[in-house]
C-alpha positions in Angstrom: -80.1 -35.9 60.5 -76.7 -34.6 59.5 -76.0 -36.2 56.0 -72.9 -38.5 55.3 -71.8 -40.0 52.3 -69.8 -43.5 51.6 -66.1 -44.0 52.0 -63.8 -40.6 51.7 -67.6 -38.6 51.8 -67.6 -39.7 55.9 -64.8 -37.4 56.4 -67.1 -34.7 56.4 -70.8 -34.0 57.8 -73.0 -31.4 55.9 -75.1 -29.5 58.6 -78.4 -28.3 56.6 -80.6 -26.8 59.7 -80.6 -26.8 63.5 -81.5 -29.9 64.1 -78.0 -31.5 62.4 -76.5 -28.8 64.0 -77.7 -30.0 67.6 -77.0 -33.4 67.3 -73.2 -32.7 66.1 -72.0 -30.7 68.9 -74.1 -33.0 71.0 -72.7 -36.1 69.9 -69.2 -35.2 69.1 -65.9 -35.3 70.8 -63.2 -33.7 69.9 -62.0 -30.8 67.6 -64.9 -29.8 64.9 -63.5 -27.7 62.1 -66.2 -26.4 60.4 -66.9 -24.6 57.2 -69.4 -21.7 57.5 -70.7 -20.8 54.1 -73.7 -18.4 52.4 -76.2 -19.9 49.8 -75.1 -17.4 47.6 -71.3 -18.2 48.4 -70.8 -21.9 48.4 -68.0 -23.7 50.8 -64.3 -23.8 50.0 -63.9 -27.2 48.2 -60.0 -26.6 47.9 -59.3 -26.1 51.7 -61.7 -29.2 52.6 -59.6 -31.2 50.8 -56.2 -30.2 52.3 -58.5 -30.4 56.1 -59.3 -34.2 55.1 -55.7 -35.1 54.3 -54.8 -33.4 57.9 -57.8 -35.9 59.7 -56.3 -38.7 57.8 -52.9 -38.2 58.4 -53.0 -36.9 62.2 -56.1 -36.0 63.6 -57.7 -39.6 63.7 -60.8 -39.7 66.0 -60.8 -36.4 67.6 -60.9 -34.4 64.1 -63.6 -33.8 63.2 -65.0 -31.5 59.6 -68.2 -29.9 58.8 -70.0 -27.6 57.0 -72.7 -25.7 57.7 -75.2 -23.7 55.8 -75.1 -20.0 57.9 -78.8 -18.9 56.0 -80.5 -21.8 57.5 -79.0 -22.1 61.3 -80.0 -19.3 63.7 -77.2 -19.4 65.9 -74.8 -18.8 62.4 -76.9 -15.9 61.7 -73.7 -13.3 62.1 -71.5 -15.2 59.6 -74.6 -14.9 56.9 -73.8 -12.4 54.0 -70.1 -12.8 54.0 -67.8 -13.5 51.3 -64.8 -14.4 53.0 -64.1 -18.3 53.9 -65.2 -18.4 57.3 -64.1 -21.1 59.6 -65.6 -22.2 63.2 -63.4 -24.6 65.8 -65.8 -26.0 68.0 -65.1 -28.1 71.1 -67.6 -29.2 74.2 -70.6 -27.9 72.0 -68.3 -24.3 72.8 -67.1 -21.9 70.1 -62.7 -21.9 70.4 -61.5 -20.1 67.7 -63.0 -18.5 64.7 -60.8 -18.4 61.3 -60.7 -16.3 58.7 -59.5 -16.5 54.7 -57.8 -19.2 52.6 -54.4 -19.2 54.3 -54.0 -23.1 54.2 -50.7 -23.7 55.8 -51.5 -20.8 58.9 -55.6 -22.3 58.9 -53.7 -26.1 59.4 -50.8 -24.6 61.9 -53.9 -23.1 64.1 -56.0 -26.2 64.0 -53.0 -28.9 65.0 -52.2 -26.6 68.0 -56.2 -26.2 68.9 -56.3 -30.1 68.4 -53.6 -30.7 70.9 -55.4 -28.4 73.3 -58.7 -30.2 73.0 -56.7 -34.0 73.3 -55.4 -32.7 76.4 -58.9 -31.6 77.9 -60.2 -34.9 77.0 -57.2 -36.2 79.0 -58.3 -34.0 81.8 -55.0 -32.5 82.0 -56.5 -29.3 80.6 -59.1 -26.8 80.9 -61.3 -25.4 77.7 -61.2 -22.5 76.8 -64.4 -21.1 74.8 -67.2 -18.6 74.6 -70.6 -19.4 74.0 -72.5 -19.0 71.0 -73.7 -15.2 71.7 -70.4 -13.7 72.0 -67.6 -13.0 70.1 -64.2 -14.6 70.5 -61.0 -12.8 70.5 -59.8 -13.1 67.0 -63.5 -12.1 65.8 -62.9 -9.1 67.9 -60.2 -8.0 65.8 -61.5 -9.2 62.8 -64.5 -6.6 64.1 -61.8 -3.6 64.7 -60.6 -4.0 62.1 -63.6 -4.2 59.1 -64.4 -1.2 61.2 -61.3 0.8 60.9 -61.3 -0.5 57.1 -65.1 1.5 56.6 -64.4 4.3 58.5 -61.2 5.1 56.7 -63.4 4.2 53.3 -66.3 6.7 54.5 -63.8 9.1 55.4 -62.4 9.1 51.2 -66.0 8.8 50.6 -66.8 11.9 52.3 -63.2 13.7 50.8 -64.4 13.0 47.7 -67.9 14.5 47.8 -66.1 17.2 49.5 -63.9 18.1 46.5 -66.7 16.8 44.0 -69.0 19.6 45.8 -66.2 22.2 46.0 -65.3 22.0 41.9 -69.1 22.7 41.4 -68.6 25.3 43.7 -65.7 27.2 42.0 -67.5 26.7 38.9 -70.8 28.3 39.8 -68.8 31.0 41.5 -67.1 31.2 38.0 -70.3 32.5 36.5 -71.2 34.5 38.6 -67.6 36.1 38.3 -68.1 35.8 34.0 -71.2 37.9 34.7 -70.0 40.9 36.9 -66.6 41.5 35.4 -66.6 45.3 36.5 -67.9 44.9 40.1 -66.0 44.1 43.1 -66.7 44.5 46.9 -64.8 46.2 50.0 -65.7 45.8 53.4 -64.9 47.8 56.2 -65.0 46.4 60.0 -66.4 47.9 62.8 -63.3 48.4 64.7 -62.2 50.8 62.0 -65.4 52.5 61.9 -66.4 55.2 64.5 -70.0 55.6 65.8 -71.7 58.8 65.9 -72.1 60.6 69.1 -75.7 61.7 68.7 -78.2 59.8 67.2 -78.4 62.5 64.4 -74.4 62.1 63.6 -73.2 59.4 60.7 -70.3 56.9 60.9 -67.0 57.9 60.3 -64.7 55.9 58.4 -60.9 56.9 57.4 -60.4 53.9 55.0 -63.5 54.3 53.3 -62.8 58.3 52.9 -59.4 57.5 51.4 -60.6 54.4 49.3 -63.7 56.7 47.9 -60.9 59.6 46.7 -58.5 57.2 45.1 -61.3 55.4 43.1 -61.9 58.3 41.2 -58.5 58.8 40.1 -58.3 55.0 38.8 -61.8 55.1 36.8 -63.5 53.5 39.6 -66.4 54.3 41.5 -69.0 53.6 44.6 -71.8 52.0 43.1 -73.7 51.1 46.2 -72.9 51.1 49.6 -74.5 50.1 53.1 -74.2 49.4 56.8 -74.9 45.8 57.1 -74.8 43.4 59.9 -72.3 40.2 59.7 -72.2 37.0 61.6 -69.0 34.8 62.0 -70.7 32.9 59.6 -70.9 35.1 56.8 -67.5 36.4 57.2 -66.5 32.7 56.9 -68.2 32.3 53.4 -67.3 35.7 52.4 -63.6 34.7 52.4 -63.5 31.8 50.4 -60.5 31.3 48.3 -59.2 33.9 50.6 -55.9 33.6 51.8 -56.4 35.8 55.1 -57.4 34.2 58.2 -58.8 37.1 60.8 -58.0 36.8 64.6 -60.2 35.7 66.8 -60.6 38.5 69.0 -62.3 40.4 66.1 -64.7 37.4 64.8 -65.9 36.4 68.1 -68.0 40.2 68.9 -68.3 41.1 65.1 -72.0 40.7 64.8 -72.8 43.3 67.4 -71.6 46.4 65.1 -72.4 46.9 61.4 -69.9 46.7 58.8 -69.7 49.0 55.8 -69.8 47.5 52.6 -68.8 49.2 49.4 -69.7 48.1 45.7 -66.9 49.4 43.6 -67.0 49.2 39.7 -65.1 50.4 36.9 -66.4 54.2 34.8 -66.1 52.7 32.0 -67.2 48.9 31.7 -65.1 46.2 30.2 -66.5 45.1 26.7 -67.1 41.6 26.9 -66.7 40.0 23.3 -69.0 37.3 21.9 -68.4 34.0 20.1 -69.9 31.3 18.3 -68.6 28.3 19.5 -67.3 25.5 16.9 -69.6 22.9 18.4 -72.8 24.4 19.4 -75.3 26.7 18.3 -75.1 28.8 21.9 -72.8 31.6 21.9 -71.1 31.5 24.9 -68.9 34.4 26.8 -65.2 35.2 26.5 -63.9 36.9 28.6 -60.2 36.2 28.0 -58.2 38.2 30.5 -61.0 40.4 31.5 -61.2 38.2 35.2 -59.6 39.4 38.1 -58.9 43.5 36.2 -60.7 45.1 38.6 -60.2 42.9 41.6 -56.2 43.6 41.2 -57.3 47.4 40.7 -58.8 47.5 44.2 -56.5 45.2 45.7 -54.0 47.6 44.7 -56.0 50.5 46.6 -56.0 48.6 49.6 -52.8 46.3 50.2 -50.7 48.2 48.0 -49.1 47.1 44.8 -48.4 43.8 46.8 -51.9 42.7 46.4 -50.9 40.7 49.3 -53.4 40.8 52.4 -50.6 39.3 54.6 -47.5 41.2 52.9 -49.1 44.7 52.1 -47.3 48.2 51.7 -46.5 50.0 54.8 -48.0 53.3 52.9 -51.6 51.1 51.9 -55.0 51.3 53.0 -55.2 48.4 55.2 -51.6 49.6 57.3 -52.3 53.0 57.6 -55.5 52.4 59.2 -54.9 49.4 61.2 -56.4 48.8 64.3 -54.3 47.5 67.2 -56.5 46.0 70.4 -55.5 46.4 74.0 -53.7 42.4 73.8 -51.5 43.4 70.9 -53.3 42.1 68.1 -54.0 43.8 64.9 -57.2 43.9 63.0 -57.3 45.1 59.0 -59.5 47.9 58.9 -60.8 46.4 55.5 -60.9 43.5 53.3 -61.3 43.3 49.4 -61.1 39.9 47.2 -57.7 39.5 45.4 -59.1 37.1 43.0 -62.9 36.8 40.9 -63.4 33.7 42.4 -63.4 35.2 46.1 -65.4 37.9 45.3 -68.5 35.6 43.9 -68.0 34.2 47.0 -68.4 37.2 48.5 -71.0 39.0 46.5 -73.4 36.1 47.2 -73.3 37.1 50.8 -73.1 40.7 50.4 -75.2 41.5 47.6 -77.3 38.3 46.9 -79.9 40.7 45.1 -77.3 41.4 42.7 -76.5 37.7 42.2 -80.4 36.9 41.8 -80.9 38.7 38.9 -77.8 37.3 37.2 -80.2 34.1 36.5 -76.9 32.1 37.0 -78.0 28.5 37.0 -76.4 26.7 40.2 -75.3 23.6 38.7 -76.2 20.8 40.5 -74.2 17.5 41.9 -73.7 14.7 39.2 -76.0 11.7 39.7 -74.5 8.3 40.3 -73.3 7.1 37.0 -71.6 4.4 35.0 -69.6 4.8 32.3 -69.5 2.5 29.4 -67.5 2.5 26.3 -68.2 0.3 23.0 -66.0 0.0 19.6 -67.9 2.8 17.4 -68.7 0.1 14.4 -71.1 -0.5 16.7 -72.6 2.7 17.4 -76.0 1.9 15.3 -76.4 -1.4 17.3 -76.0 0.4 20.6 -78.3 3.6 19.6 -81.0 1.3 18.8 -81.1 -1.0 22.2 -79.9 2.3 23.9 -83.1 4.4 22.9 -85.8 3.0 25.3 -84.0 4.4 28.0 -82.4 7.6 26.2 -83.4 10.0 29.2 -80.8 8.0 31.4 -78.1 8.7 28.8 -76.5 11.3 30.6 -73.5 11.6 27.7 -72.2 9.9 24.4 -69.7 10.7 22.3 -67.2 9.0 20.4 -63.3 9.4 21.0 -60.0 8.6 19.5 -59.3 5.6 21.8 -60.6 4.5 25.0 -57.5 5.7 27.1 -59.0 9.4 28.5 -55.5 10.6 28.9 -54.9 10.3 25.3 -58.5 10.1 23.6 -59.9 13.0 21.6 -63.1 13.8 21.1 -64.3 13.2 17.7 -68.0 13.7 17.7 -71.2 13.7 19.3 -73.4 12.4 16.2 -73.1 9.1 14.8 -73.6 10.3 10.9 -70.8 13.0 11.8 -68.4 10.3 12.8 -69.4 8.6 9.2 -68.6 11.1 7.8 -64.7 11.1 8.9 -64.0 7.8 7.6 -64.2 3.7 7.6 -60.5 4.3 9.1 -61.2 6.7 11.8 -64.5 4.6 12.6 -62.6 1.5 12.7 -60.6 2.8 15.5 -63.3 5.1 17.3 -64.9 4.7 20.8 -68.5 4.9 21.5 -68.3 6.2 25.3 -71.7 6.6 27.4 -72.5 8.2 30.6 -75.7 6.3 32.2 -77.3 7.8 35.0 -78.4 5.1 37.5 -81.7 5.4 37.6 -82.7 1.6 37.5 -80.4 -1.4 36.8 -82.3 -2.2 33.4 -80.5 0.0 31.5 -76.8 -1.1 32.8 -77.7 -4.7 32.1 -79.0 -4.4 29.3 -76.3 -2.4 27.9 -73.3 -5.1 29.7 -75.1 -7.4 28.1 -73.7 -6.1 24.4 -70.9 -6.9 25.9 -69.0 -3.1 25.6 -65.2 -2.9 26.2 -65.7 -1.3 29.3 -68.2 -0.6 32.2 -67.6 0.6 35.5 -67.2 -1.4 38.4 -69.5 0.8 40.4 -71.3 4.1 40.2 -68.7 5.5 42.6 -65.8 4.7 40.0 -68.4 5.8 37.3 -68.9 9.3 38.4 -65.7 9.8 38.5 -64.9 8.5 35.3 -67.9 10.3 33.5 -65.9 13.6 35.2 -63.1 12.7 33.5 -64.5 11.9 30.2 -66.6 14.5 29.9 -65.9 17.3 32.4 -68.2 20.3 33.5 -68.4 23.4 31.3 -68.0 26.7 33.0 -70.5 27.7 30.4 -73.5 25.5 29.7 -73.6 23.9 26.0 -76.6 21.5 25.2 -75.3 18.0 23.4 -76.5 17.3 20.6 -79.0 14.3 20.9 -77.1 11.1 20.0 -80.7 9.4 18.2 -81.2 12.7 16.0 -81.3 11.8 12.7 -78.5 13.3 10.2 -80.1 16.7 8.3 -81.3 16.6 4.8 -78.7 16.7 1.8 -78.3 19.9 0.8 -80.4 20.8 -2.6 -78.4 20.8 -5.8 -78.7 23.3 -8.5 -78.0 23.4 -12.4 -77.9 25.6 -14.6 -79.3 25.9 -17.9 -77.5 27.8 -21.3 -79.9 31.2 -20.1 -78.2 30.9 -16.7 -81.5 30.1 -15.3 -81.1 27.7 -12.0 -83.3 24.5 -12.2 -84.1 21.6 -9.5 -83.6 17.6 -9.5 -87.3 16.1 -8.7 -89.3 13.1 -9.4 -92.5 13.4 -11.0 -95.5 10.7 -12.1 -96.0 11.2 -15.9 -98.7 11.0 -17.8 -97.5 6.9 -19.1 -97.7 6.4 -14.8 -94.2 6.1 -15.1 -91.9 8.1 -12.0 -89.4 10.2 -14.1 -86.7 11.9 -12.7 -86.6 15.2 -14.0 -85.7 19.1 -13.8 -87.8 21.7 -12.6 -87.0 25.5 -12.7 -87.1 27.1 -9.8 -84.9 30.9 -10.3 -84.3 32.9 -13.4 -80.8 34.4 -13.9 -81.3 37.2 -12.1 -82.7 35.6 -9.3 -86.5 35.6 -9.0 -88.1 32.7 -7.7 -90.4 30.9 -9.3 -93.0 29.0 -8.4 -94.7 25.6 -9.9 -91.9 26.3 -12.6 -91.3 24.1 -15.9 -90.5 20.8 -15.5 -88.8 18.6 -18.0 -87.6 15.0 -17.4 -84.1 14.2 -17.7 -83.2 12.4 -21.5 -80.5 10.0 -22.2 -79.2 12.4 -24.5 -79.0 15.5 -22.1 -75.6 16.2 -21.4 -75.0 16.0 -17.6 -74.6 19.0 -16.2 -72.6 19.4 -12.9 -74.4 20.8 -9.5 -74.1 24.6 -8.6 -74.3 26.6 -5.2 -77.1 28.8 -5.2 -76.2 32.1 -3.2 -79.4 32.9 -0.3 -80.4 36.3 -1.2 -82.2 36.7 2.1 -78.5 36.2 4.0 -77.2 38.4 1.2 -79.2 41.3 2.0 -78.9 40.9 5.6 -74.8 41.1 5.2 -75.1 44.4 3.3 -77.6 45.9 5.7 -75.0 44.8 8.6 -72.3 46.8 6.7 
């Protein structure tokens, strides 16, 4: 039975399973407000109470408020899983109106004028107006449109942003590939430029190609491979990304039934790429300064004029001279070449993908879902230590000037590299981590330490791990944030003879660990081995450390000379 309690507890019925649900709208006249709520989302205590003043004060008899448990009465089953206050007004054992929110004066407006409706109906000077319990009333209609509207317009920024997340990886594998092949670009020639042979002995003539092939060599270019190749609308498509020309319809739509000819053009004499070591990693990595783009403007030059402008070339270029106009009116390039490195990765992968292979360029793939997580970085040991169970989830750590990513600087990847700097810089340091989300352990184990920061979601997190620690063009390995700090470096002295000796502790003969002096190189540098030891006296004078030069790198610097 539906319970009730004593005195102001009667203004309200709990309804706990079918059977009190039943016997309510069996046994009730009137209005029934009732409050629909979730296990895991309790009822609105703050809204009953302003509902119980409202019964008191002017809905007497035919007011009448409930709530009921949605997870244990079927025909609630739609209102289970929601967060939102949800509120039913029931009348004839029919569903009137269904509310939504915490909107006390408009929820109180709605049920007085519903009340005044149902008075009237019991009055018989009314009809009801309800649905039954398998359908959905007008205002949960709406609601319906419009939670709808709300998730397509979020799947449609869902899908924007893995669009743009996808295209950045893009332009940054297309990057490499463009770091790699500095002195190589591409031309292609369209069939309606190209005419066939007459005999199946003849070749394929090609004006623009003739004239682009002579003015290579008089800018230190030349063919380094060329072929008749076939291209779907498709291909073209891909070939001109980051290309600002659009090409008509007319020509796309029959393209694939003649081949193209497709020209590798690259410099006589290759740009030098220079080498560096980077600051922060052991990797060299390329730099390739202005070197992108040099011969892409040299053949964009050859072909649009000293525009470089598909849509704006010179009237005495390549690409006007031997322009093709159809029977309609429109006008087809004869030929296309990338105006920019990025472009002609694009292209390249369609044109010569064997070229591309053998590049070994690593296609880097879409981040995982993430959460990032930042801690003060006097904490850093406490962290490393709960954090290293799960270290193959740790996608990133560092440590940063402050936890504001438009201002922070990063200071270091290595805990005993950021103890180095200071108690002052540490003081004020960040410990931010990138956590793949693999499994919820490592998250809550880590929001348990109670960090500064943690993302609200994985989809905030990814983007915030972008931020914090965004892509490389080229790939450097971080450090490993549990490795432990390198050995001190071993101090020299010096004895009267200019012979070098060693600090190292030694058992003596008493049992007694002495810490003592061993030699180790004469003066004019030989090595030697299981040298005299002495142990360091009271007496001795101290001595301070000296570097020892590393004849092996010595040797190697004169030979490199």
């Amino acid at each position: 039975m539906a319970g009730k309690g004593k005195g102001a507890a009667q203004l309200q019925v709990k309804l706990d399973n079918d059977q009190d649900w039943d016997t309510m709208l069996k046994n009730t006249k009137g209005l029934i407000v009732i409050d629909v709520y979730t296990d895991w989302c309790g009822p609105c205590i703050a809204m009953m109470s302003n509902l119980k003043k409202v019964k008191l004060e002017q809905g007497g008899d035919n007011l009448h408020l409930a709530q009921a448990r949605a997870d244990a009465i079927t025909v609630l089953s739609r209102f289970r899983g929601r967060s939102e206050p949800t509120w039913l007004l029931v009348a004839g054992g029919q569903l009137v109106k269904v509310l939504f929110g915490t909107d006390s004066p408009q929820l109180i407006k709605v049920i007085l004028k519903e009340l005044e409706k149902e008075i009237k109906v019991l009055e018989g000077t009314a009809e009801r107006k309800g649905v039954g319990w398998n359908e959905l009333t007008e205002d949960e209609q709406i609601k319906a449109a419009e939670v709808f509207a709300k998730k397509e317009m979020e799947a449609e920024r869902l899908k924007l942003e893995e669009d743009m997340a996808k295209d950045r990886a893009k332009r940054r594998n297309l990057t490499r590939i463009a770091r790699r092949m500095p002195n190589q670009t591409v031309v292609v020639y369209f069939p309606h430029g190209i005419k066939e042979p007459e005999t199946s002995t003849g070749k394929r003539v090609c004006q623009a190609a003739y004239r682009v092939m002579v003015r290579c060599d008089v800018v230190g270019l030349q063919i380094a491979d060329q072929l008749d190749l076939t291209l779907t609308r498709e291909d073209i498509e891909q070939m001109l990304y980051n290309s600002p020309i659009v090409l008509p319809e007319e020509m796309l739509k029959n393209i694939h039934e003649r081949q193209c000819i497709v020209s590798l053009i690259q410099k006589i004499s290759p740009i030098a790429l220079e080498r560096r070591h980077s600051s922060t990693s052991r990797i060299s990595v390329i730099s390739v300064g202005d070197v992108l783009n040099v011969i892409e403007d040299s053949v964009a030059s050859l072909i649009y004029g000293d525009t470089r402008d598909p849509h704006n070339p010179r009237e005495d270029s390549v690409v006007k001279i031997y322009e093709v106009e159809l029977e309609s009116g429109t006008k087809i390039p004869p030929c296309w070449t990338p105006v920019d490195f990025i472009s002609k990765a694009a292209a390249m992968q369609i044109l010569f993908p064997q070229k591309v292979r053998v590049l070994d360029v690593i296609e880097e793939p879409m981040p995982p879902p993430a959460y990032l997580i930042i801690f003060e970085a006097k904490r850093a040991k406490e962290v490393l230590d709960v954090a290293e169970p799960f270290a193959s989830d740790v996608l990133h750590l560092a440590y940063f000037t402050s936890d504001d990513p438009g201002t922070a600087e990063k200071i270091c990847h290595l805990l005993h590299e950021l103890e180095k700097k200071g108690e002052e810089v540490i003081e004020s340091a960040k410990m931010v981590i990138a956590l793949e989300r693999t499994k919820s352990d490592p998250m809550l184990t880590l929001a348990a330490l109670g960090p500064l920061y943690i993302s609200p979601d994985t989809r905030s997190g990814t983007r915030e791990v972008e931020t914090w620690f965004p892509p490389k063009i080229e790939w450097q390995a971080e450090p490993d944030p549990w490795e432990p700090p390198p050995p001190p470096p071993i101090q020299y002295w010096q004895d009267e003879d200019e012979n070098f000796w060693m600090e190292e502790e030694r058992t003596c003969s008493d049992g007694e660990i002495r810490l003592g002096r061993r030699l180790v190189r004469l003066a004019d540098g030989t090595p030697v081995e299981d040298g005299e030891w002495k142990p360091i006296t009271d007496s001795e004078p101290e001595l301070p450390p000296v570097k020892v030069k590393d004849t092996k790198k010595e040797k190697k610097k004169e030979k490199g000379k």
